[in-house]
N, C-alpha and C positions, 0 to 999 in steps of 0.2 A: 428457762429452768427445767423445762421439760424433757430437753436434748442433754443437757447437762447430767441428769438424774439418769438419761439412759446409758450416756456415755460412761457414768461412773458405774452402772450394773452390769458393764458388759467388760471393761477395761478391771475394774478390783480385782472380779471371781478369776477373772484367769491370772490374772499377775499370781494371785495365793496360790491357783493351780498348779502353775508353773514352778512356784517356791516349791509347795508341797510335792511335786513330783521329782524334783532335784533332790530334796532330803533324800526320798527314796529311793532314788535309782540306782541300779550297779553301778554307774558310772561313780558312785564314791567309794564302790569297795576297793580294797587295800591290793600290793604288788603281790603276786606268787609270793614274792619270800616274808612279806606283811612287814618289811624293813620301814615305809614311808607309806605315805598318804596320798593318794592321784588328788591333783588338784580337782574341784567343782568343775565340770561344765555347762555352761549354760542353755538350757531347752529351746530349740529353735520351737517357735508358737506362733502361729497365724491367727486371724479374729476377721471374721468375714459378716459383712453385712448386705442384704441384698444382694447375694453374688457377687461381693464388690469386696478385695481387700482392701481393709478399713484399718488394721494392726498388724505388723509384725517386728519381731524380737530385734536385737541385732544381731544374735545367732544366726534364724531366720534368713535376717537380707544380705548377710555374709555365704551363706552354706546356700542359698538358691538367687538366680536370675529373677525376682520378682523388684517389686517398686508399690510401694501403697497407693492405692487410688489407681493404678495404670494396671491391675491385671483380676482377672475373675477367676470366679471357680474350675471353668475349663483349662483357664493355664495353668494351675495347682495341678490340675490330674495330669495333663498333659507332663508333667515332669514326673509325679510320687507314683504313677498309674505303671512303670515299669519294672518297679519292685513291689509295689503294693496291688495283687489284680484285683483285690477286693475294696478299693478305694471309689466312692460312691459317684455317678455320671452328676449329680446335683446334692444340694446343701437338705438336707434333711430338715422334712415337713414336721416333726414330730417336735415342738418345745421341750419335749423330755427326753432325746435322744441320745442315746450314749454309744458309738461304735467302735469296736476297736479294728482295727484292717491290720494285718499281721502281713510282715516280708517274708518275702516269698527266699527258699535255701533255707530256712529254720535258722535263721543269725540271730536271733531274738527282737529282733528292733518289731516295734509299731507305732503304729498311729491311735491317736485317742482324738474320735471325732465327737464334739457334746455340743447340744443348744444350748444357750447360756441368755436368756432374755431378750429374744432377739433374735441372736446373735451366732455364728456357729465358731467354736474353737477348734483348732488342729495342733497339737499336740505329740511330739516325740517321744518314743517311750524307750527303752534299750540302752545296749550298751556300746551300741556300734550305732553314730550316724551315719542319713542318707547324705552316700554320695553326690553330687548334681552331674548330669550329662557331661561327658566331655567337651571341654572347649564353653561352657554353659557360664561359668564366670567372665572368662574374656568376652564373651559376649555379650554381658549384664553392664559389662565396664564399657565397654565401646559405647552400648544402647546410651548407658548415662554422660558420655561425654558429648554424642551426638545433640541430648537431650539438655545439655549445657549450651554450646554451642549455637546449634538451631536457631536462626536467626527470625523463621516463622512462628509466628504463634499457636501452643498446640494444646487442648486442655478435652477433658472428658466429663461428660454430664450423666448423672443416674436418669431413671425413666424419668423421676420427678421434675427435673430441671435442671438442678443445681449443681456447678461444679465441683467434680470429685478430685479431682487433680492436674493440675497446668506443670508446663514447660517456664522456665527463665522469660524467653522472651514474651508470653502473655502474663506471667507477672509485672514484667517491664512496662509492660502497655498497659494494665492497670494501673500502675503508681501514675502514669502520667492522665489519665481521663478517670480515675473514681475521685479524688477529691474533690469533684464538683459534681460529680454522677455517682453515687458507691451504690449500687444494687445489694440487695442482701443477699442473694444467694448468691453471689461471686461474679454473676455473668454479665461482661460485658456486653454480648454482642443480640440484637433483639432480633432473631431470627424466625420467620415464619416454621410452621409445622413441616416437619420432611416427608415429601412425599414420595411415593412410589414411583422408581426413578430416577428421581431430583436428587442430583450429588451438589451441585454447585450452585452459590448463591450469594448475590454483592450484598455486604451490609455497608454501615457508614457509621465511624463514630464520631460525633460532635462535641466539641465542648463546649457548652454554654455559658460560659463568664470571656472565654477567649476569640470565641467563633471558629475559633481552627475547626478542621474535620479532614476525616482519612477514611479512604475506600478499601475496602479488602474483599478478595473472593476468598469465600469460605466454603471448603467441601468437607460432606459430612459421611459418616459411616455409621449403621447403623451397627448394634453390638445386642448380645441378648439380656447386656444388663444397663444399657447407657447408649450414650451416641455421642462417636469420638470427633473430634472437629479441628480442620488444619483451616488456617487462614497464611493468605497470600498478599502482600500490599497489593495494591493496584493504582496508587496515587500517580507512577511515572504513565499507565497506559491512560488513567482520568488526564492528565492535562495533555496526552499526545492526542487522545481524540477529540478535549475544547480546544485544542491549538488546531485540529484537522475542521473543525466545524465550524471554527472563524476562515479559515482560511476557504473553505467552499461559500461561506456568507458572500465574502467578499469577491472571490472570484463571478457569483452570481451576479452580486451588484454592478461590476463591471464588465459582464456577459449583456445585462440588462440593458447595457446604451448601444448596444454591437446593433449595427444595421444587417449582419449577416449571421444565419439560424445555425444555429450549434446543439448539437445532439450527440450525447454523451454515453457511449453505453457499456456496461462493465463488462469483469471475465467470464460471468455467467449468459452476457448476451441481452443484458435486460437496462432500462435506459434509466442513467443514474442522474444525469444535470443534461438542462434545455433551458433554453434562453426565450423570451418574448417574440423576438422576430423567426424563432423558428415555429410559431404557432400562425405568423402573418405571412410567411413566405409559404407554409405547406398545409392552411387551410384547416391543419386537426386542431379540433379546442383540446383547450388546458385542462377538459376530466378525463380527456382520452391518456394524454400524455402523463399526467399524476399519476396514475396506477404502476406504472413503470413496463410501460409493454416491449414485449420482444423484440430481437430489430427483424425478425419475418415479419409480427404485427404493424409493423411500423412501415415497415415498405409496402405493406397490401395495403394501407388504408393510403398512403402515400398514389399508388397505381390505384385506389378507387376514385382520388379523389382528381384524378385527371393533373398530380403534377409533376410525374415522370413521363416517360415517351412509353407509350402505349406497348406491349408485346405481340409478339405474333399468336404465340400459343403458351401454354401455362406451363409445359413442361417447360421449354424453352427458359421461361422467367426464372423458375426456379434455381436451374444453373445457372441463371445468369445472378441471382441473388447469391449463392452459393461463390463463385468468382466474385462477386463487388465484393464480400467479406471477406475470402484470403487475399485480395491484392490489396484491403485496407489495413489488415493487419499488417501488410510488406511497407506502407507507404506509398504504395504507387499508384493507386486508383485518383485518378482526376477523366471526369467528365461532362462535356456541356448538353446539357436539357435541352430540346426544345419541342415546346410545351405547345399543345393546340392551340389556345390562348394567346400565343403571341409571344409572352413572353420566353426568357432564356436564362438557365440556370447553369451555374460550375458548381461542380458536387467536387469536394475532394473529401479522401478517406485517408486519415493518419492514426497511428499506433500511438498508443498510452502506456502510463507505466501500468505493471502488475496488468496486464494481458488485457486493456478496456481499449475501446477504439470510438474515434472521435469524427464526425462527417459536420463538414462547413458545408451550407447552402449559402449562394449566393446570388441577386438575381443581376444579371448585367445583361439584360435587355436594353438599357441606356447605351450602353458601351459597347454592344454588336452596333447597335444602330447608327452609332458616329464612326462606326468602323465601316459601318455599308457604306455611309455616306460619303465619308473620304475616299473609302478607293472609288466610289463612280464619281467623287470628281476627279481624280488623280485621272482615270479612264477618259473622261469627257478632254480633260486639259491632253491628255496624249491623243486623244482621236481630232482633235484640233491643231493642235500644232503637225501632226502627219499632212493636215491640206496642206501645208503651206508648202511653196515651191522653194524658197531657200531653204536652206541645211543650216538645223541648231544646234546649237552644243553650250551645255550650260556647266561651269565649276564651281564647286564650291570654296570658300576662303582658303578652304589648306590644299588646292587644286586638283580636288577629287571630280569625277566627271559626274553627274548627279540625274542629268537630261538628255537625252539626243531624241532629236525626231524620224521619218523614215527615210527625209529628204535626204539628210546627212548619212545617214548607213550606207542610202545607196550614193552617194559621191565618193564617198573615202571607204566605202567594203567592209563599213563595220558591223560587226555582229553582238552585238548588246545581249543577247539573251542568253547565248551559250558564253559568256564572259562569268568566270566566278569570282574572279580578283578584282582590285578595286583600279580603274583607269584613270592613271595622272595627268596632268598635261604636259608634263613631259613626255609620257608614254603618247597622247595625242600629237604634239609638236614633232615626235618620231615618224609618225604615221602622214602626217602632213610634208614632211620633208621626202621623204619617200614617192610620194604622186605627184611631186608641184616644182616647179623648176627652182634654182635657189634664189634664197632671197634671204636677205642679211638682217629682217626686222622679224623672224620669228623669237631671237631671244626678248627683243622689247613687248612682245605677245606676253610670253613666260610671266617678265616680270609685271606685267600688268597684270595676271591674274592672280599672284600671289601677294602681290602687295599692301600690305597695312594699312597704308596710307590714302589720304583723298584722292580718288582718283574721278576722272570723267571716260567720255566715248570718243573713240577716235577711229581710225580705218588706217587697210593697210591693204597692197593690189597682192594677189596669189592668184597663180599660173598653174595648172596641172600639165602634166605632159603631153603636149599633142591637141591641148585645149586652151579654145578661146580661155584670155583673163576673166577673173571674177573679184568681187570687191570683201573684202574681208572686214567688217565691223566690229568693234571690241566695247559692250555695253556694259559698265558694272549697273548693277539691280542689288536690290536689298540684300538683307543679313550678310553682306560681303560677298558675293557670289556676281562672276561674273558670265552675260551672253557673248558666246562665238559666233558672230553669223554668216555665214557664206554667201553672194548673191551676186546673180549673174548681168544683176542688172548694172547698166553704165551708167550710174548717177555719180554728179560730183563729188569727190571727196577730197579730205584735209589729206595733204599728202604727211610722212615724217617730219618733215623739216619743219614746216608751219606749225605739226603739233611740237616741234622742238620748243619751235618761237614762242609759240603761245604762253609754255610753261615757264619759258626763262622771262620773259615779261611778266 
């Protein structure tokens, strides 16, 4: 009742103002020839409250760029202040105040500024209205079809709180979340106190009979008579960052079973996701790691804790920190550790998206050590078969040469080591025809070495140039692979024909 009663003491006296100012103004005296009657027109009138337009005419919102609730006292001057220089910088303290500001050229026109309960009215007097700025209308019209449009919510609040005036779209947002929430001062959005600095700030609005809810970032502006407020949805960037935060859950969860430590560290250099085994392979607990330290922090505690290879000198380390970082961001860093302790680590360094970079620890101390051990046997089995006085040669299934000993390099001149091509047994059957007088069972050699089929041992006599015979043995051995043995010893053997017999029996 109380808003009502003021609203009627401030809205009556000027509407009669207005009346009574129209009876009286030149604008109804007669033509020069006093033939007809100028029609009425009507008084553009403003009614301002707390700095706040609160009324205007439709004279008014036609003949100026203004909007109720969207413009204060400074925009008033801001327009009337270049015909009027005695148009006041504020709304006049005085409840009894009556001003008049006279246009400037002696045209007659003024302004009639009075407190009215409240309230301050403006008032056109004359017989010439004020102009508006050039281009000041198209401008008013663009503003309001923006203001249609505008698909953001945009509304303005007095000091007190309460909204003075909204945009379409946060009316629209109202109709849909006040019938179950209707605030009485109009405001949707429950925003903390704006502080000094603070432009930007997420609210949420909920509905409570439906459960829906919507994020928006709201940025505020202070005003010297209110505080104007843009809001921005944010519901597509709320579900891309819970869709980003399930997806790092779950990447975790399946980091968590990795037997190999992964360390994660973003554009800024600072470590964003680590895995469990990378706490058991590099010795740092899980508070060091949680803070999210540097990757300098992380490589000194790394070189404290004795599980890189120690440096020489600390400048030294440094570039060499400096290099592990650019050639991980290239992708090319891969290096093996080996660690006072015994064990042996592969570090590789790979690039991430949006400029983060990623290092795998792995420890294959297991897998050096079946590597040591295979080659000293592979070593031991070559430094053993070099005793022996016959000459070996082993093929494999697709009759790749796979073995020789030293006995055989020195018989037949062969050089195994400087060889980078793969030797056939044909390419051997070549080399054997060449030093050995002929002899018509080298093809059935061939095909004994490449053959599919079940095969047994059998011999065959080979003669080199100029030299006693030697016996030739043909052993197939596992995985299909068969031994060539040369040997100069005269023991009995199956000749072809017996092994012919044999077969066809």
């Amino acid at each position: 009742m109380n808003d009502l009663a003021l609203i009627l003491a401030v809205v009556v006296p000027t509407v009669l103002f207005g009346v009574w100012w129209v009876l009286r103004s030149p604008a109804t005296a007669t033509r020069a020839d006093d033939s007809e009657e100028v029609p009425v027109m009507e008084v553009p009138v403003m009614v301002f409250r707390d700095g706040v337009l609160d009324y205007a005419s439709d004279a008014a919102l036609l003949q100026y760029p203004i909007a109720m609730g969207a413009h204060n006292w400074e925009d008033i001057q801001d327009i009337l202040l270049p015909q009027f220089p005695d148009f006041p910088d504020s709304p006049p303290a005085d409840h009894d105040a009556d001003i008049t500001a006279l246009c400037k050229g002696g045209s007659g026109a003024a302004l009639r500024i009075r407190a009215l309960g409240g309230a301050v009215s403006i008032a056109v007097q004359g017989d010439a209205l004020i102009a508006p700025p050039p281009g000041a209308m198209e401008e008013l019209e663009l503003l309001r079809q923006v203001n249609r449009n505008l698909p953001h919510p945009v509304w303005k609040t007095e000091k007190s709180g309460a909204v003075v005036w909204q945009n379409e779209a946060y009316a629209a947002l109202a109709a849909r979340f006040r019938p179950n929430n209707c605030p009485s001062d109009g405001l949707l959005f429950k925003l903390p106190p704006l502080e000094s600095g603070q432009k930007n700030v997420r609210a949420k609005l909920e509905d409570a009979v439906s459960g829906t809810a919507e994020w928006f970032d709201v940025t505020r502006k202070a005003q010297t008579n209110g505080t104007l407020h843009y809001a921005t949805s944010l519901d597509t960037l709320i579900r891309a960052e819970n869709a980003q935060r399930d997806f790092v859950q779950t990447l975790a969860k399946t980091f968590a079973h990795l037997s190999i430590g992964l360390a994660i560290f973003n554009r800024d250099r600072q470590l964003a996701l680590f895995n469990p085994a990378l706490t058991d392979l590099t010795g740092l607990s899980a508070s060091f790691l949680s803070p999210r330290p540097t990757i300098d922090s992380f490589f000194d505690a790394l070189r404290e804790n004795r599980r890189m290879p120690e440096p020489k000198n600390y400048k030294t380390w440094r570039h060499r920190m400096a290099d592990l970082v650019s050639a991980a961001e290239h992708g090319k860093f891969e290096e093996t550790w080996s660690l006072e302790s015994g064990q042996t680590y592969r570090v590789k360094g790979r690039p991430h998206p949006d400029g983060a970079i990623a290092f795998l620890i792995e420890d294959i101390s297991a897998e050096i050590s079946l590597t040591r051990n295979f080659r000293a046997e592979l070593e031991l089995g070559q430094n053993l078969a070099d005793t022996f006085e016959d000459a070996l040669a082993v093929f494999s299934r697709s009759g790749i040469l796979t073995f020789s000993n030293k006995a055989y390099d020195v018989l037949w001149g062969f050089e195994n080591q400087s060889s980078f091509a793969d030797v056939t047994i044909v390419d051997a059957i070549r080399l054997w025809k060449e030093k050995s007088a002929p002899n018509p069972m080298w093809p059935d050699l061939q095909e004994a070495v490449m053959s599919l089929a079940e095969r047994e041992a059998w011999s065959m006599p080979v003669c080199l140039k100029g030299q006693s015979p030697m016996q030739c043995n043909i052993v197939p051995i596992a995985s299909g692979a068969t031994v060539v043995r040369f040997s100069r010893q005269q023991a009995p053997a199956r000749s072809r024909a017996v092994r012919q017999k044999k077969i066809s029996d």
